[in-house]
N, C-alpha and C positions, 0 to 999 in steps of 0.2 A: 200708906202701908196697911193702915186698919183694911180701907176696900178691898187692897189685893189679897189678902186674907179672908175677906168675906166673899169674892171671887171663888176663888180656889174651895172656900169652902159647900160652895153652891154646885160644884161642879161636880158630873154622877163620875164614880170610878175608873171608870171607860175614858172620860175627859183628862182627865188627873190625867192619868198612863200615858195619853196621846200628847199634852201637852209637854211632858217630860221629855218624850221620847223627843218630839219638835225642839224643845232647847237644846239638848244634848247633840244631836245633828249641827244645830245650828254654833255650840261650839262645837266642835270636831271641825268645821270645814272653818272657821277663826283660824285653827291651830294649826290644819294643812294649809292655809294660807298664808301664816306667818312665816309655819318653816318652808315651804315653794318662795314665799320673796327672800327668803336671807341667802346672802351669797356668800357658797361655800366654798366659794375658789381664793387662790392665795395670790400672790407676786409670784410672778417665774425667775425674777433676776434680783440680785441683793439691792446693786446700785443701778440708779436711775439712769435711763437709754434717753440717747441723742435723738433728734429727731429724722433724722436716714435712717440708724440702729433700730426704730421703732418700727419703721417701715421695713425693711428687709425682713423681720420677726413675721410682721402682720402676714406679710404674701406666702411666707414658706409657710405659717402656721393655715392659713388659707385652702394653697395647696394642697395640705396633707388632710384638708378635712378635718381640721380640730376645732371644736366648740372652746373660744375663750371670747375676753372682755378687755380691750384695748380703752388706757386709759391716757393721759397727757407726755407721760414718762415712763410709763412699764404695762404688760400684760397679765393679765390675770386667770389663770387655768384652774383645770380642776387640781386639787392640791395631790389625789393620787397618780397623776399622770404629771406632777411637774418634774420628776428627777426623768424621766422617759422621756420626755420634750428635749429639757437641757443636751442628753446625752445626744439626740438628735441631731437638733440646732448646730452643737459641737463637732460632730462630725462631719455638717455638709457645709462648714466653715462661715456661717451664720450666726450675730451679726457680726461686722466688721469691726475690727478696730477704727475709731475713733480720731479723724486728722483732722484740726482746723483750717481752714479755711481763710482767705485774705480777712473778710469782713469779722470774724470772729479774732484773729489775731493784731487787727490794729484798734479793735473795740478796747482794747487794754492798753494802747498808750495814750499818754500824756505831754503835756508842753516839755517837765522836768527830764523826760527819758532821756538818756544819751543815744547820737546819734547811732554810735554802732549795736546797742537793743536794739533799737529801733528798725535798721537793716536785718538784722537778725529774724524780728518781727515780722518782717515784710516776707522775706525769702521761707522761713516756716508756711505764711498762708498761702503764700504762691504754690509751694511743693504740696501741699493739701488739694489746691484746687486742680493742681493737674493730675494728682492721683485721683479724683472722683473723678474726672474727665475720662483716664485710660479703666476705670472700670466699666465706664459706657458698652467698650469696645467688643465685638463677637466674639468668644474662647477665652476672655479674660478673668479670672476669680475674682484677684486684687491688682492691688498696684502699689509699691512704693514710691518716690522722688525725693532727692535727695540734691539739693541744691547748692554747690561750691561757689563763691564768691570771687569774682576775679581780683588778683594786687597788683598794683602800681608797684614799680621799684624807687625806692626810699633815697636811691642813690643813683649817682648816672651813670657807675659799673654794671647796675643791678639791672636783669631784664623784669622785664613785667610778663606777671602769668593770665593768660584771660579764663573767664569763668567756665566749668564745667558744668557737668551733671550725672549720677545715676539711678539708673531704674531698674528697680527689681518687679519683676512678673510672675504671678501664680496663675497660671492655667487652669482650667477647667478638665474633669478627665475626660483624657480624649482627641481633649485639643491642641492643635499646632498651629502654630503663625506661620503665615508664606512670609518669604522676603520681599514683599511690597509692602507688608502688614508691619514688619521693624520697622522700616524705611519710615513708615508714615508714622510709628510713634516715637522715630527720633528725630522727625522732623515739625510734631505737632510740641515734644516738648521744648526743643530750639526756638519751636515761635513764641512757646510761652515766658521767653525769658532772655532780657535784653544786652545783647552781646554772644551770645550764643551759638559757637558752630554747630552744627548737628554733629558733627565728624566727631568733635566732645562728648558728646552723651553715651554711655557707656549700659547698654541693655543686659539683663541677665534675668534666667528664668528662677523656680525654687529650687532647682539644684545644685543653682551656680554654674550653670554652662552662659556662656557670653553666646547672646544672639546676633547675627546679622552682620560680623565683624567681617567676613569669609564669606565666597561665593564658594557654592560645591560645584562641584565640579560633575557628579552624579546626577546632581537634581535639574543641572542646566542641559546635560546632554538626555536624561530622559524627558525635557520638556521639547526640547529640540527632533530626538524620536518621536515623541508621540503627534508633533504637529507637522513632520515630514510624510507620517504614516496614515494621518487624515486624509493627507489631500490624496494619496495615491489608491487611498480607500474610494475615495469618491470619485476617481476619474476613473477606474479599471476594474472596481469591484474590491469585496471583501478578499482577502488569500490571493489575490494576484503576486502578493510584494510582500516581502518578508524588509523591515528595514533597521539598522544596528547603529547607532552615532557614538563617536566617543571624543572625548573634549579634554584635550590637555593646557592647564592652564599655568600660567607664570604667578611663583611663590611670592616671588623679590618686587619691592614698593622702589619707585625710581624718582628720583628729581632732578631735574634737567634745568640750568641755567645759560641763559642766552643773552650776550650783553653786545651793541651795537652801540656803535662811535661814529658819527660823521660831522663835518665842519658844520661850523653856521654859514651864511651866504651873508654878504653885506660889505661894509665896511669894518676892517680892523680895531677891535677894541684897543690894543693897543701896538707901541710901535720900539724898537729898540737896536741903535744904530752902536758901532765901534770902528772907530780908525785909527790903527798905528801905522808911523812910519819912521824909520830910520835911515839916515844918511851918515856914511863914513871916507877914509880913507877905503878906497878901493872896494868897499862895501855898502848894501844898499837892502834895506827890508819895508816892505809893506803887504799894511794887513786892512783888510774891510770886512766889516761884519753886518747883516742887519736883521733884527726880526721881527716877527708880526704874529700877533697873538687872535686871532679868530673867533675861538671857542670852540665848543664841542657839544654836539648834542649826542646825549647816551640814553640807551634804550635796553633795560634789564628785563627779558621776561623768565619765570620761573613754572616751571609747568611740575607738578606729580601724577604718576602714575601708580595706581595704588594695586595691591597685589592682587590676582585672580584674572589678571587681562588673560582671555583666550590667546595661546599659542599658536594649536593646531587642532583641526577639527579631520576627523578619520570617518568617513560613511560610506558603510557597505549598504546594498540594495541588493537581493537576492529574487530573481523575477520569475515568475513560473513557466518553464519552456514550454510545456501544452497552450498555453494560451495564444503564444505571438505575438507579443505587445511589440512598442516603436522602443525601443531602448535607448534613442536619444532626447526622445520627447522624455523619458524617467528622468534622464541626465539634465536636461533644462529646467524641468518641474525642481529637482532637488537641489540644482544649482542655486534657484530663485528663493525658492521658499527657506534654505538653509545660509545661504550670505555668502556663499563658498568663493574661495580667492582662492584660483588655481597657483599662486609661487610659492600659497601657505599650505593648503589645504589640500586633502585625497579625495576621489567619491569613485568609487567603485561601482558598476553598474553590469551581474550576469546574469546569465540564463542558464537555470539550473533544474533539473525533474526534482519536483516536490514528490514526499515521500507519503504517499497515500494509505494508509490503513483498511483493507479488503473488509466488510464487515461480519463478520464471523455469526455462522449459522449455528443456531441450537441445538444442543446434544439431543438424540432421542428422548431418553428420561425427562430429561427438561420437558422437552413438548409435553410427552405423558402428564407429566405435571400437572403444566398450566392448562391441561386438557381436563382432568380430576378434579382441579378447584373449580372450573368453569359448571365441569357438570354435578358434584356434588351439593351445592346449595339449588339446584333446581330438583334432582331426583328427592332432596330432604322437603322440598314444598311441593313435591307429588304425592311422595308419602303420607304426608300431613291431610293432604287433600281427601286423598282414600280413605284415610282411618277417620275422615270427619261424615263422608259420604257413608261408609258402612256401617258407624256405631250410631248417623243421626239422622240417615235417611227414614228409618223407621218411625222412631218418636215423629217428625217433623211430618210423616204423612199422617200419621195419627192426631194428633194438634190440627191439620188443615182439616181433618175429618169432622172433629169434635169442631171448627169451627161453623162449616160449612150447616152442622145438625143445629146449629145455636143459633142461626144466622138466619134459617129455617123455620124452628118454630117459633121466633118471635116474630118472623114475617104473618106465619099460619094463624097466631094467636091476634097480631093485628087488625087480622082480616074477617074473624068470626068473633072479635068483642060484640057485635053489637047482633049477634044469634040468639035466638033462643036457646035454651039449652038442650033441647031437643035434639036440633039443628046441630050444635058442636056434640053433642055424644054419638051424632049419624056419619060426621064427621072423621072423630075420632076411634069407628067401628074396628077398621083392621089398623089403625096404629099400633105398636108396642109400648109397652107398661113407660118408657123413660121419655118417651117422645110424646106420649098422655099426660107424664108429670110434669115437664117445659113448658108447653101450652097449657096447662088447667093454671097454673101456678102465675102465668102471666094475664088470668081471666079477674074479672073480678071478685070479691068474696063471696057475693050471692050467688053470682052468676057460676064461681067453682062449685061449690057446695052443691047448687043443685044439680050440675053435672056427676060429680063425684055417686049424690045418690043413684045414678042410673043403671053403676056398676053393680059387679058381685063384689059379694064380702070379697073374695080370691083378688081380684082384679082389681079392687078399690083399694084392699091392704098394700096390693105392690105400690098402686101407684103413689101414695101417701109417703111410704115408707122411700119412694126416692122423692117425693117432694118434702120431706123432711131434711135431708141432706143440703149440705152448706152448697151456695148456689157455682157452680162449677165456673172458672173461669173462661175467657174465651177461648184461650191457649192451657193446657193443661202446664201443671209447675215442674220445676225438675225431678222433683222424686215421682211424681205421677209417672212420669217420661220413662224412670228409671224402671220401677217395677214394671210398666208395660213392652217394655225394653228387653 
């Protein structure tokens, strides 16, 4: 301590000051460095995120460009932007609620459980794992599943009910599921669960409309349109064929029972004989009976027909008469490519003049018009032009004047540096006072002076007094320009 005291004290004023200043830097940038490493961001969420929940967070906070700090179970933002985040998050339905999973819901049982927790158990993580499955899916937000258990009947009155299912759907905005798209997530959640008709699963979106129950009847004759309308695009041309389909379909679900009997072949299972007979006075009865029992082989089929089977399909073909197409070749094309069963079905097939629209000529003003616009942005860059030619032709020849003189005598002063002086004032006999003061001015100091002396007072004073002046540029500046202007 004693040294550094005798240090310091050794040290001249100037030292002192400089040394101070160096500590003091050197804390200051301690203290911006403490506060740069402390993190001043908070938790965005109260309670601790799943690890999906964390993930879904990361990618949209990602997205949107936001600086945070992902840690095992929450994120960590700037604490001003965390109610602004939340609000976000929350609105584009980010994270998800939270559904276990098979592996997560039988982590929780045990030997002691009862068997029906335990099913209970199983059927929770099953419905978990297919709702993270149907959020896979393209246009899908969420997913619910909802798993009914089938029962046995307890008695032998009692029918037995088999297992069901429902699924609820939140859409993305925007998006709509085809009916292949239902189809295939009631029949991926049928597979995911044992005993399961698909016919049972029961789909519904977040407004509660039942998807996929119903064939439209709209959307199957405009698919039927639009793929009747293709092919006669591509065989005739675009507008050759105007084409209209319309599809009436059966409301009523039908089932149909079919039961067949016929013998067995063989030998008689069994056999069964009877004979009476009576004898009287003058009366006399006999009876014989015999029968044979074979069997029977039966054969029950049950078929349904479930509602929305096309009835009758109705298509108009409207053909363009200017053209002259084959109208039976339209007839075969439509027949083929539509399924058409002439005892069911109509197809219409005319020839009709399409209704052309002449193309309508423009009013005179109009023209005048677009005639005005075309030519007033070039008369305004003529204008422009002239008024740059007339206000700067001038200056502009003046500047190439003034360069050409500069350009000149430093050429001239070049070329007689190395004269006597004699020689450059023999030179410089009939030049004028300013074109004497460029070239004296570019000579050397001796070698001016003693040209200078050669003049008159008269002749020497001008030229002085313009080689006093500041050395003129090679282009004069804009107020030069301006006054000579």
């Amino acid at each position: 301590m004693v040294s550094l005291l005798e240090r310091w004290r050794s040290l001249s004023a100037r030292g002192r000051i400089l040394l101070a200043v160096v500590v003091a830097a050197v804390v200051l940038a301690a203290a911006c460095a403490g506060a740069l490493r402390r993190d001043a961001r908070v938790a965005m969420f109260a309670a601790p995120l799943r690890a999906e929940q964390l993930n879904e967070v990361v990618e949209r906070l990602a997205a949107w460009n936001v600086t945070f700090v992902a840690s095992s179970d929450n994120v960590r933002v700037d604490a001003r932007r965390r109610n602004e985040l939340l609000l976000r998050l929350s609105l584009a339905g980010v994270p998800h609620p939270h559904r276990p999973d098979s592996a997560e819901a039988l982590a929780k049982a045990n030997p002691l459980l009862p068997q029906s927790l335990l099913d209970a158990a199983q059927r929770e993580g099953l419905a978990g794992d297919l709702s993270a499955g149907l959020r896979g899916i393209d246009g899908v937000e969420d997913a619910q599943v909802v798993v009914a258990p089938g029962r046995s009947g307890a008695f032998a009155d009692e029918a037995s009910s088999p297992p069901t299912a429902s699924v609820r759907i939140a859409l993305k905005p925007g998006a709509r599921l085809s009916a292949q798209a239902v189809d295939g997530i009631r029949r991926f959640v049928a597979g995911g669960v044992s005993g399961l008709d698909p016919k049972r699963v029961a789909i519904v979106d977040d407004r509660g409309t039942a998807l996929g129950d119903e064939r439209k009847a709209g959307d199957e004759a405009s698919a039927l349109q639009s793929s009747l309308q293709s092919v006669l695009d591509e065989a005739f041309g675009a507008g050759a064929t105007i084409v209209r389909v319309r599809v009436e379909t059966d409301a009523r679900t039908r089932r149909l029972y079919d039961v067949r009997r016929a013998p067995l072949a063989g030998a008689p299972l069994a056999r069964t004989s009877l004979d009476e007979r009576y004898a009287g006075d003058k009366k006399k009865y006999s009876k014989t009976r015999a029968d044979e029992d074979r069997g029977s082989d039966v054969r029950e089929e049950r078929t349904e027909v479930p509602a929305g089977r096309v009835q009758r399909l109705s298509v108009a073909v409207a053909v363009d008469a200017a053209r002259g197409l084959d109208k039976r070749a339209i007839v075969s094309l439509a027949t083929a490519a539509l399924g058409i069963v002439p005892s069911r079905d109509t197809l219409r097939v005319e020839e009709v003049a399409f209704a052309r629209k002449a193309a309508a000529l423009p009013s005179p003003l109009w023209s005048l018009f677009g005639l005005a616009a075309r030519l007033v942005p070039l008369g305004f860059l003529a204008l422009i032009a002239l008024a740059a030619i007339r206000h700067g032709a001038l200056p502009l020849a003046r500047a190439l004047e003034a360069f050409a003189d500069r350009t000149t005598a430093l050429q001239t002063a070049r070329a007689i540096a190395a004269y006597a002086p004699a020689q450059v004032r023999g030179v410089l006999r009939d030049e004028p006072p300013h074109t004497a003061a460029a070239i004296i001015s570019a000579l050397p100091a001796a070698t001016a002076a003693a040209v200078l002396d050669m003049y008159s007072l008269e002749e020497r004073a001008a030229i002085v007094r313009r080689m006093q002046r500041a050395v003129a540029p090679v282009a004069p500046d804009f107020e030069t320009l301006v006054q000579r202007a």
